[in-house]
Every structure is written in C-alpha cells, then in structure tokens.
C-alpha positions as CSV (number, residue, x, y, z in Angstrom):
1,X,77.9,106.8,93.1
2,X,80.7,105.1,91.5
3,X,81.4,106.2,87.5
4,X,82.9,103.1,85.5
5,X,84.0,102.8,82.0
6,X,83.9,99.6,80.5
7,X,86.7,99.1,77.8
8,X,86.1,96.3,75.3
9,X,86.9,95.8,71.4
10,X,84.2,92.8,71.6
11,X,80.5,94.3,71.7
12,X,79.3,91.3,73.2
13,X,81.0,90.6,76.2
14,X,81.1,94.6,76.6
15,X,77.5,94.5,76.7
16,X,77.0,91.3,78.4
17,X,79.3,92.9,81.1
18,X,77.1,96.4,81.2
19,X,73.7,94.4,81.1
20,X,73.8,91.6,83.1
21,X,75.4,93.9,86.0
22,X,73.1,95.4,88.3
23,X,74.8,99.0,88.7
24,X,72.6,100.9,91.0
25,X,72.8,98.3,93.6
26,X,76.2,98.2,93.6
27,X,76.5,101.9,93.7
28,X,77.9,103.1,90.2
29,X,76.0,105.1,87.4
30,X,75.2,103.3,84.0
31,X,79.3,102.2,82.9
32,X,80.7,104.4,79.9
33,X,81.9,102.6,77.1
34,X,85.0,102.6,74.9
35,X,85.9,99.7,72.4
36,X,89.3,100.8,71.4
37,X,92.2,101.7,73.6
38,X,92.2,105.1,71.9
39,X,88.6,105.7,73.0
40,X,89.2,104.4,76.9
41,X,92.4,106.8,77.2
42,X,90.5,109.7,75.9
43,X,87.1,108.8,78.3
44,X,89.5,108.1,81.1
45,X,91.0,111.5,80.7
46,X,87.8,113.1,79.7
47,X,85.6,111.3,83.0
48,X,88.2,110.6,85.6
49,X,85.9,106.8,86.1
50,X,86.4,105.5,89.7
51,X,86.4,102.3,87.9
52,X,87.5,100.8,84.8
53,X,87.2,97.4,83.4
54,X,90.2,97.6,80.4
55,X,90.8,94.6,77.8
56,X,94.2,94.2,77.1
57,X,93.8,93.2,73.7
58,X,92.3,96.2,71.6
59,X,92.4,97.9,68.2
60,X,94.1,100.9,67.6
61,X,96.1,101.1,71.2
62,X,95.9,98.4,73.2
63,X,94.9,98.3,77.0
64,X,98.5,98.3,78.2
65,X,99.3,101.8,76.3
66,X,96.2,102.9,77.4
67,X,96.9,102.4,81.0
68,X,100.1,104.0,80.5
69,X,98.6,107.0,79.2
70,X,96.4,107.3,82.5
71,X,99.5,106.9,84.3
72,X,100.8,110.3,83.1
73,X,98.2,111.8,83.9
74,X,98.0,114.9,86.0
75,X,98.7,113.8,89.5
76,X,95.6,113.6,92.1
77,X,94.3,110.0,90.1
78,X,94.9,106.6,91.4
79,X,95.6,103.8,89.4
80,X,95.9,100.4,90.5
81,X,96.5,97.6,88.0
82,X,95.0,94.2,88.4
83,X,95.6,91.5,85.2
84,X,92.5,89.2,84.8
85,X,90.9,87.0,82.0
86,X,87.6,86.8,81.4
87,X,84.4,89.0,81.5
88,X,83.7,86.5,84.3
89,X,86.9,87.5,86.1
90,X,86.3,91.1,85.6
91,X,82.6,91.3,87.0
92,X,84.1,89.2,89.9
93,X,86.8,92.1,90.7
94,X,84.3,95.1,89.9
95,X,81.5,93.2,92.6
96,X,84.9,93.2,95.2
97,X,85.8,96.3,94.6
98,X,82.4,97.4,95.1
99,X,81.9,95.0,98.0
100,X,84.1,97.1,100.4
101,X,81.5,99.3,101.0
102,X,78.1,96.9,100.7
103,X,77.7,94.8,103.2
104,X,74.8,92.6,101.8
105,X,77.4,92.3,98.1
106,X,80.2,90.8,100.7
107,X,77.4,88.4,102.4
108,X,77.2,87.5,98.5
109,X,80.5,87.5,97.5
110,X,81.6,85.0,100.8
111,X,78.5,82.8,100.3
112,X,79.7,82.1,96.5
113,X,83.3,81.1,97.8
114,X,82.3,79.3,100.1
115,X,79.9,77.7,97.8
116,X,82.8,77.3,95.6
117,X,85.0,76.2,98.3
118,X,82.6,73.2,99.2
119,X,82.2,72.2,94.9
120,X,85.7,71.3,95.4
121,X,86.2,69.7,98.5
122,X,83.2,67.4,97.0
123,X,85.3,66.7,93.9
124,X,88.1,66.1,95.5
125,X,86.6,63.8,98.2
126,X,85.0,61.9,95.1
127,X,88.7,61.3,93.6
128,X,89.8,59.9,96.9
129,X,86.9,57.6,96.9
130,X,86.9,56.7,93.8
C-alpha cells in the first residue's frame, strides 16, 4: 500500500483532494497531511511517503524549499519533480502514477482521454462548420 502526504496551506482543496479520492482502490493508506512547507519537510522526513502531492505556494517554507530539503536527505529516497496547477491536475498525476500498476484505473484513465480527445475534435469540427 502506497503512503501519501498531501501538502496544502488551503484546507479545502487539501480536503477536497483527501475526500473525494478513493485511496484503497488505488492502493495507498488514508494520505497524511501537512499545510505548511515546514510541516511536509518534517512528515516527509519523519514517513518516507511514496507519494506526495506539494503546493508550491505555502506559509512558513514554501513547497520549493521543502522539496529541497527532501533532496538532502539521506540517500536510498527517490524524488521526482513534476510542476502542476490545480487540485484537478494533481489528483490526475496521483491516479497515473497509481495507474501503473491498476489495470482497471488505466482502462479509466484512457477512457477519459479519449473522452477528452473526442470533446475536442467536436469543438473544433463545430468551428470549421460554423
């Protein structure tokens, strides 16, 4: 099971992230929280997440510094560094990441492309026509 730490000076899109994610199903526990960059560099150090979902802009020290921090970190952890905007844009990259392994989450994940892919061929076709 997958440990993630959600880090996110606004409660609301922190929460609307934890509770409008269905965890078990994609294989992590319930996400730690942190809504400082202070508080995610400690947890990170403290719970080694598999996972983290890091605002940028945060009180105290921001995401950047905190992602630093993790980088010196004792060697053995991997961090990769993905920029996104959006608690829409980070569920999306959490739900691929998780997808790797969950066959039925990429049947999900291609169906919305491609569900996506076919909203804008329609627009565009409309713009031609139009």
């Amino acid at each position: 099971m997958f440990k993630v730490l959600i880090a996110e000076d606004e409660p609301l899109i922190r929460k609307g992230i934890i509770y409008c994610t269905d965890w078990a199903r994609l294989n992590c526990g319930i996400p730690l929280e942190a809504s400082n960059g202070e508080e995610a560099a400690e947890m990170i150090r403290q719970h080694r997440p598999d996972i983290v979902l890091l605002d940028v802009n945060m009180p105290l020290m921001d995401g950047l510094d905190a992602l630093l921090s993790t980088v010196q970190m004792p060697s053995g952890m991997p961090v990769a560094t993905v920029a996104i905007d959006g608690a829409a844009n980070a569920a999306l990259l959490a739900a691929q990441i998780l997808a790797v392994e969950d066959a039925e989450l990429t049947a999900k994940l291609r169906a919305m492309r491609q569900k996506q892919h076919d909203a804008v061929v329609e627009k565009d076709r409309k713009l031609v026509i139009d």
